[in-house]
C-alpha positions, 0 to 999 in steps of 0.5 A, spaced: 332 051 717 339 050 719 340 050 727 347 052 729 350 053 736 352 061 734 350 065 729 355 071 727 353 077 722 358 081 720 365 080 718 368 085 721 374 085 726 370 082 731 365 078 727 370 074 723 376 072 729 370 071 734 366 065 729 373 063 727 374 062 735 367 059 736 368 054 732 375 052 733 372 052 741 367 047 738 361 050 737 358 050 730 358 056 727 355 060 721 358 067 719 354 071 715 357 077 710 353 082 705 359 084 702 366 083 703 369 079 709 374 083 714 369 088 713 369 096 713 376 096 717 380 092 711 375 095 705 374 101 707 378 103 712 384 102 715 388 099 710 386 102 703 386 109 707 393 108 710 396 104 704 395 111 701 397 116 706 403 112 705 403 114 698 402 122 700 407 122 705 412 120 700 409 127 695 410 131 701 417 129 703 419 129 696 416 136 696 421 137 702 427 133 701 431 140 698 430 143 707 434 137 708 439 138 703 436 133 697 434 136 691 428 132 688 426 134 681 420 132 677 416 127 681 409 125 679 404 123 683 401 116 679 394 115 682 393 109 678 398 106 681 397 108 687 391 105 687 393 099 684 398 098 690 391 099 694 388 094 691 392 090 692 394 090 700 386 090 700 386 083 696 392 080 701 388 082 707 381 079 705 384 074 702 388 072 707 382 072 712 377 069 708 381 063 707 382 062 714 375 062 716 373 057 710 379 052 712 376 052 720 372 046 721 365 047 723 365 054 720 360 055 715 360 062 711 355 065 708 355 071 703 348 075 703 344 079 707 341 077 713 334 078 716 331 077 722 325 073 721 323 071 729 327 072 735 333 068 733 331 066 726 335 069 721 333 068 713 340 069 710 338 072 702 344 069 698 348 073 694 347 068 687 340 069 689 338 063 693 334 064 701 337 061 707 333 059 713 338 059 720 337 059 727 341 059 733 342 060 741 347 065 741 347 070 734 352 077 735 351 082 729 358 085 727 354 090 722 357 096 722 357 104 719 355 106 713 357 114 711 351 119 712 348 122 706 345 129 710 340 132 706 342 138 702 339 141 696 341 138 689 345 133 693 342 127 689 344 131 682 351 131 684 356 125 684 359 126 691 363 121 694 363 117 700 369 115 704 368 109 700 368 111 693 374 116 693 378 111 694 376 109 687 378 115 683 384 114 679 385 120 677 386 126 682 380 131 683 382 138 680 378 141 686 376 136 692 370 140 696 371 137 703 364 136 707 366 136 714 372 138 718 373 131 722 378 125 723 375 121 715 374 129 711 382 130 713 385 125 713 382 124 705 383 132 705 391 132 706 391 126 702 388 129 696 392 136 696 398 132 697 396 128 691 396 136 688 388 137 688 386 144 691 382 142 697 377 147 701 374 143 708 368 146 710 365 145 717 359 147 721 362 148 728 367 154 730 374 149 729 376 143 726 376 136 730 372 140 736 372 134 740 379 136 741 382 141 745 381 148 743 389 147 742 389 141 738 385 144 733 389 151 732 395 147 731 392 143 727 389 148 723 395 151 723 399 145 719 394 143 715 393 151 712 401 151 711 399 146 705 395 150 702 389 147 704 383 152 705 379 151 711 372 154 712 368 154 719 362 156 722 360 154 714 353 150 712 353 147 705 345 150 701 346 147 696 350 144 690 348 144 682 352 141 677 355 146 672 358 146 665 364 141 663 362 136 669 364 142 675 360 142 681 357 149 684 357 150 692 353 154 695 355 155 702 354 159 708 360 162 711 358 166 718 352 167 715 353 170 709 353 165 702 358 164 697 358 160 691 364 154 691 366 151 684 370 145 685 371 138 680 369 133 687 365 133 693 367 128 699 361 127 703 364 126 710 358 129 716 358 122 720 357 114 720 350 111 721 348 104 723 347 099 719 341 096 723 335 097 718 336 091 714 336 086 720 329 087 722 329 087 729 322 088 731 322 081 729 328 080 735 325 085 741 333 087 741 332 094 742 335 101 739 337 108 741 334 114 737 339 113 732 339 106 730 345 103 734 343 098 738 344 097 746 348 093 749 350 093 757 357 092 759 358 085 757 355 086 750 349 083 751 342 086 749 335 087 752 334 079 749 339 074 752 344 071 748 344 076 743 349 081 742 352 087 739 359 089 738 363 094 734 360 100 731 353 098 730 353 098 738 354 106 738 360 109 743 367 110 739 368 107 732 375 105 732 376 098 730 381 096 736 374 097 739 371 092 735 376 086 736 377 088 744 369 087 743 370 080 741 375 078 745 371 080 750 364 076 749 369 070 747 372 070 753 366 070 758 362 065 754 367 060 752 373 061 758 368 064 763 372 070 765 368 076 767 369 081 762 366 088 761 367 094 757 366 099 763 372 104 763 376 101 759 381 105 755 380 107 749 386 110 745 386 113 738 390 116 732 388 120 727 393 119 721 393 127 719 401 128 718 403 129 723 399 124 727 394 125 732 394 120 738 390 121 744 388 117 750 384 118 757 382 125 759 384 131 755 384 138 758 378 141 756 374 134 759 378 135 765 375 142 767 369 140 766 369 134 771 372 140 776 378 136 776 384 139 779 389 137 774 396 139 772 398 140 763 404 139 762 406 141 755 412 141 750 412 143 743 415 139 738 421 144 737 424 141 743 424 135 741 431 132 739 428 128 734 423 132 731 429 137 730 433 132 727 429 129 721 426 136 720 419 136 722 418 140 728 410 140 728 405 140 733 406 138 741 406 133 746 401 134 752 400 131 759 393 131 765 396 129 770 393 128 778 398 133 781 396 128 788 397 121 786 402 124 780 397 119 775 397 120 768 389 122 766 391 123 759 394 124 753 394 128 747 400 127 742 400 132 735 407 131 732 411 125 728 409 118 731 404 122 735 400 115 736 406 111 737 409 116 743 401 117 745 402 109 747 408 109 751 404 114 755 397 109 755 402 102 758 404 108 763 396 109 765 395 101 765 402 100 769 400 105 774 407 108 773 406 115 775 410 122 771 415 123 776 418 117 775 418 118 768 421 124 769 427 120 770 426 114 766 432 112 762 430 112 754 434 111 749 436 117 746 435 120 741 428 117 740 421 122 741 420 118 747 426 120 751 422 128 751 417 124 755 423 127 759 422 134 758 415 134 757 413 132 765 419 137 768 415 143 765 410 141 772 412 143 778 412 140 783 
């Protein structure tokens, strides 16, 4: 049995940058990780998906060029180098992090899977096959998602992709059947049509990206059919089967009525689960929500004192910036002892479709059903000077605001560097700097922030 001060499972952006901090602050440490350190994030996630978006955009603004006057002839999209570039940023960034914590004093790192066995003793099972038997005072589980698998008929007999293995096919699918038509199943779905796939995206709600206003998703459905991307909605998959020279027949439901899909790929893209099951945590008492997720309070802390929980396998939103915000959270309570909590902060977000989707706060539909009075002001990125200029006129800036106190409430931004533009916004809600001075405000011209200008004269007053 090895006693340490603290025990972090999980890799991730808060389990690896709080271990390293802990030990640094002179705890002994141990860090735990089944897989790969950096977790979903660097692996999985954010760095290979955006490294490839990278790559699609340069597809699309190839097939573009000739609208601003530059013929481009005969590109191809090279998947197999495109994926190698992945590999490659992927390696820098675990790499990079991997040596960092096994340079830092009093961290020990462990790769293997951890188990519960009492309250805050841990069995580590290594991956070279050997046990470690670990306890400590203070242990923080940074486990993270996984992809749902939902339960569909013939499912098993199939080889579906996840958000994880699409991102090792180094050939284009001829036809990629997108399951779910949310924030991960478009951002692959845009992609993958860019990369020259045919894409359909099934979805089982009345639009695409329902958590957002009913606008949002019009408009978005409306870039994304532009590319010739097919979008069913009100749509349920039966059942799949496999067909002759390795095809993949659908059935789904459309309405209420079946019809039969052929497609070369599916990408299964419902939802994330936690990954709690392996932890055993009846032997902990730390208690779970009806779908797995851990329960924590407002500083992150579960039912059983000194054990905490941060990032995605807590619940609430999945977002790796609220993972790491989680981290400096529990770090500066415990070590720098500040009073940190998790209630009512921020949380922005971005989905990178092309053009982007960035948000923060309240948007419309939310703020009528808080009976909030509540000023829209909206602009279309058709008269944005910048948006003109480089072609690409797409989407719209929206704004809540309090039309008494003249507060930004919230922020909704489908357009180029929407998430950029949504952030200048969000400085604006932190700030406490109300519209009406931004109305005025003297941007540098001509940058899509400038029509911030525009966007909050179309409020009267």
């Amino acid at each position: 049995m090895k006693t340490y001060d603290a025990i972090v499972i999980g890799s991730g952006q808060a389990g690896g940058p709080l271990a390293k901090k802990l030990a640094l602050a002179g705890k002994k440490t141990a860090l735990i990780e089944k897989r790969y350190i950096g977790g979903t994030c660097v692996n999985d996630g954010c760095t290979p998906t955006k490294t490839m978006i990278g790559s699609a955009k340069m597809a699309y603004l190839a097939s573009k060029s000739r609208d601003l006057g530059v013929d481009i002839k005969g590109y191809k999209v090279n998947l197999r180098r495109i994926k190698k570039r992945k590999d490659e940023i992927v390696m820098q960034f675990r790499s990079g992090s991997q040596h960092g914590l096994e340079q830092t004093r009093g961290l020990d790192l462990f790769f293997g899977e951890a188990t519960f066995t009492a309250e805050k003793t841990i069995s580590v099972k290594l991956n070279k096959g050997k046990t470690s038997q670990l306890k400590a005072d203070l242990i923080f589980m940074n486990t993270g998602c996984k992809p749902v698998i939902p339960e569909i008929e013939g499912i098993h007999d199939i080889d579906y992709l996840t958000s994880t293995s699409i991102l090792e096919l180094d050939k284009v699918p001829d036809h990629l059947l997108v399951i779910g038509g949310n924030y991960i199943g478009l951002e692959f779905g845009q992609m993958f049509r860019r990369f020259g796939s045919k894409v359909t995206v099934i979805e089982k709600s009345e639009r695409i990206v329902s958590r957002e206003d009913e606008d949002v998703s019009e408009e978005l459905t409306k870039i994304l059919e532009a590319e010739k991307i097919k979008i069913l909605t009100n749509a349920q998959t039966l059942k799949f089967r496999k067909t002759g020279k390795g095809n993949i027949s659908a059935t789904i439901s459309v309405n209420g009525k079946e019809q039969n899909i052929k497609c070369s790929h599916v990408l299964v893209a419902v939802g994330r689960a936690p990954q709690t099951t392996a932890l055993n945590l009846d032997k902990t008492g730390v208690k779970t929500d009806e779908r797995g997720f851990i329960k924590v309070d407002d500083k992150l802390e579960t039912n059983i004192k000194g054990i905490y929980a941060l990032g995605d396998v807590k619940g609430g939103p999945a977002f790796t910036h609220v993972s790491y915000n989680d981290y400096t959270i529990v770090y500066r309570n415990l070590i720098e002892g500040t009073n940190y909590t998790i209630k009512d902060r921020p949380i922005p977000y971005c989905m990178f479709t092309d053009p982007q989707l960035g948000r923060i706060g309240l948007d419309e539909s939310e703020a009528q059903k808080l009976g909030l009075k509540v000023k829209v002001a909206k602009l279309p990125m058709a008269y944005v000077a910048r948006a003109i200029e480089t072609g690409d006129t797409r989407g719209f800036m929206k704004a809540v605001v309090d039309p008494k106190t003249k507060k930004i409430l919230g922020a909704t931004v489908l357009g180029p560097e929407g998430g950029e533009i949504m952030t200048v916004l969000q400085m604006a809600m932190e700030g406490g700097i109300t519209y009406d001075r931004i109305r005025y405000c003297v941007f540098a011209h001509p940058l899509y922030s400038e029509s911030l200008n525009n966007l909050f004269m179309s409020i009267v007053d």
